[in-house]
C-alpha positions, 0 to 999 in steps of 0.5 A: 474325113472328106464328105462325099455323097455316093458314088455316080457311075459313068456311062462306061461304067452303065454299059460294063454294068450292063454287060455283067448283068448279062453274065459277063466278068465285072473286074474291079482293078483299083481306086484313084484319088484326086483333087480337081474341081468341078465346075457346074457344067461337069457332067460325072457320066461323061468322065473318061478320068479323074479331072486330076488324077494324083494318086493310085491306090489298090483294093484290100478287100471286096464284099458283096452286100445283098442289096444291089451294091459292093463295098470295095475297101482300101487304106488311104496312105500317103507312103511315098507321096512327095506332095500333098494334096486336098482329096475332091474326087475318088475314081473306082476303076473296073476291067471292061472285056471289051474296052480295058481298063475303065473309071466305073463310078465316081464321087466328088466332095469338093470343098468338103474334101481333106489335106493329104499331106506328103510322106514325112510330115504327118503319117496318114493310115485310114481304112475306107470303105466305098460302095458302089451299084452293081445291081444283080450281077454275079460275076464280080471280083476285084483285084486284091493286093496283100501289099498294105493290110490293116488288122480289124479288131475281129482280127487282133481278137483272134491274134491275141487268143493265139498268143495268149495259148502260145504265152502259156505253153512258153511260160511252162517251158521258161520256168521249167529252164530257170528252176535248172538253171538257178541250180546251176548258179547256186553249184556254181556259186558254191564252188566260186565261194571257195576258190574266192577263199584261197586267193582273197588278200592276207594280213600279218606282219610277215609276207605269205609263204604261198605268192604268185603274180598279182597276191595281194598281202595288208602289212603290219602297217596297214598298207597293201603289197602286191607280189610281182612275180619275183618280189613284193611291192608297196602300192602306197607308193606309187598307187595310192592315190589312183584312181583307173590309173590318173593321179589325183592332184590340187593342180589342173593339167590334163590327165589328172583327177582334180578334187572338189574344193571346199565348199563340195563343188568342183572349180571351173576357174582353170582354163583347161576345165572350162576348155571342155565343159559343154555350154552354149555360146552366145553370138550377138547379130544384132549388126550383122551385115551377112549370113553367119553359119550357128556351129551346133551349141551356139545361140544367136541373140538378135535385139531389135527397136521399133521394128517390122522386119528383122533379118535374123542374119543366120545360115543354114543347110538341109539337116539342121534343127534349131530352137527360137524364142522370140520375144515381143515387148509390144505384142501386135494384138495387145495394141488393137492390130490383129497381124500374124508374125512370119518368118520369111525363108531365104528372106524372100516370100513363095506364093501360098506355098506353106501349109498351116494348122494350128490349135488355141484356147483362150482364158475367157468364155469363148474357149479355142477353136483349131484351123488351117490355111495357107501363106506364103512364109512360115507363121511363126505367131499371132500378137504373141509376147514370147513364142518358142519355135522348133526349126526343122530344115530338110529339103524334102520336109521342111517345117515350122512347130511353135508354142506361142503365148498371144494376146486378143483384143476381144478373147484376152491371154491365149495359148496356142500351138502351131504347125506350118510345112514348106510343101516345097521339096526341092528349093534348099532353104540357105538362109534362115530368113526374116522375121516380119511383125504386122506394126512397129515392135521392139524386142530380142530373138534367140536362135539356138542350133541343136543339130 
């Protein structure tokens, strides 16, 4: 959670509480997040607003706590928001009767302050409690919204006593109607039983006497007839060999059932079979001059000599999610550069537009540590021999997730995982891009379209 260290109230927010302590209403109305900075010369009790207001927020909750001050409680969501942002600076707002509507009291983290990511990327819920001064005044209330609430355990305990009394007397009820309705089966069964009697297949070597559509008779020579409505027919003859009614053949044409060959396996040799097993397709792109749009089960191979960039030659649009694995027979960090590896969407760079994080242990001593930054492509790597990267393109969240084993010059064989997100809702992403390596490196690209 960001670091904010109290709340400072405002010169409006002096005089309201001058004015509630002299019996006026003191009306809290909402909560307002930012992320502007401050400078030295801001002075907070000046603020008429958040220096960047980005997102307004209502109050769950308000409690009075004895000592001269309120704690004002609201649940930190990021539902609905298209763009992240750091949190720096929080607002509290309170209805002045004369003035309207007034910023009260602010506080400010500054760097200490977090990352609000967008709706669709993270799901952010955090219940906050702020407190701010309200001396001894008397008259003070807040504008409560039932629109988002979150359970405390006080109140799941509660809940759970509820339904624990309910699943008791449920439990009575249910077995009291299974005990009837097993009952019921076993009347049913019973009676079942002994119309099964009357209709199962007879054998002998003379027809029933008693038929009527669909009796089934076992002859003398162990073959089944079935009585037609008006004479009795062999299903040896043309049945016997079905199966939900395909014939069974040694030959592969369509509509048939083909058996397995010797050896217990089933012979994909003939072109009608292999035509609809599910397999990936390999295209090679290796020279590929223009885009080429992967159909859902194809796999792009692209190999590369001594390279820095490689344009992966490969279209995409908003929906689609593919798997990469690339593959490094000189790992960048193994040869004493410590570059990161990217992957340039629309072959191009977007100006500290991509959000990073990413989590890595090591195989020594030193552990692993976590971290985030920004860059101006997808990280895709940092000195790794093989990474295993998820591609999710959707205009309004498009994101990079990798698993990566990378090499450290001082730290050895690491493992890491990593997370970068285009904060970026509008541009379409139409080519897949370019994988850039921090010196020469040689290897091959796998790209696999799974959706």
């Amino acid at each position: 959670m960001a670091d904010f260290r109290g709340t400072v109230l405002t010169a409006k927010g002096r005089n309201l509480l001058a004015k509630a302590q002299a019996g006026a209403q003191m009306m809290f109305t909402k909560i307002r997040l930012g992320d502007g900075f401050w400078s030295s010369d801001t002075d907070p009790n000046l603020l008429d607003d958040l220096v960047s207001p980005k997102m307004d927020l209502p109050i769950e909750s308000i409690q009075i706590t004895g000592d001269g001050t309120v704690r004002l409680r609201f649940v930190l969501t990021n539902t609905g928001l298209s763009q992240g942002f750091f949190m720096q600076e929080i607002g509290i707002y309170a209805q002045d009767p004369d003035l309207g509507e007034i910023l009260y009291a602010v506080a400010y983290a500054g760097e200490r302050g977090d990352f609000i990511p967008p709706d669709g990327i993270v799901k952010v819920e955090n219940v906050v409690d702020i407190y701010t001064v309200i001396a001894n005044a008397q008259n003070v209330t807040a504008v409560i919204s039932d629109t988002v609430v979150l359970a405390t355990k006080r109140d799941i305990d509660e809940l759970a006593e509820t339904l624990n009394n309910l699943s008791s007397q449920v439990n009575s009820e249910v077995t009291s109607q299974i005990d009837n309705l097993t009952q019921q089966l076993n009347d049913t069964a019973s009676t079942l039983s002994n119309q099964i009697s009357t209709v199962k297949p007879e054998a002998g070597a003379t027809a029933p006497s008693l038929t009527y559509p669909g009796k089934l008779w076992v002859d003398a020579n162990g073959f089944m007839q079935y009585f037609d409505g008006s004479e009795w027919q062999n299903l040896k003859t043309s049945f016997a060999d079905t199966v939900d009614g395909f014939h069974a053949s040694l030959t592969p044409v369509p509509n048939v059932i083909v058996p397995l060959d010797a050896n217990g396996l089933l012979d994909l040799s003939s072109t009608y079979i292999k035509s609809n097993v599910y397999t990936f397709r390999r295209v090679d792109l290796t020279n590929a001059t223009s885009d080429y749009m992967l159909q859902v089960g194809e796999e792009a191979i692209i190999n590369f000599t001594n390279a820095t960039s490689v344009p992966l030659r490969i279209a995409t649009q908003s929906g689609t999610y593919y798997e990469m694995d690339v593959i490094c027979f000189t790992p960048a960090i193994k040869t004493g550069s410590r570059g990161e590896i990217f992957l340039n969407p629309n072959n191009t760079t977007y100006s500290k537009a991509f959000a990073f994080m990413n989590v890595y242990i090591t195989d020594n001593t030193s552990g692993g540590s976590s971290g985030k930054d920004t860059y101006s492509a997808f990280r895709v790597s940092w000195g790794s021999s093989h990474t295993r990267v998820y591609i999710h393109n959707i205009t309004t969240a498009k994101s990079v997730k990798l698993l990566a084993h990378m090499w450290e010059s001082s730290n050895g064989c690491a493992l890491a995982m990593e997370l970068t997100y285009w904060n970026d809702t509008t541009t379409a992403w139409t080519s897949l891009g370019t994988i850039t390596f921090p010196q020469q490196t040689s290897g091959y690209i796998l790209v696999r379209r799974l959706a």
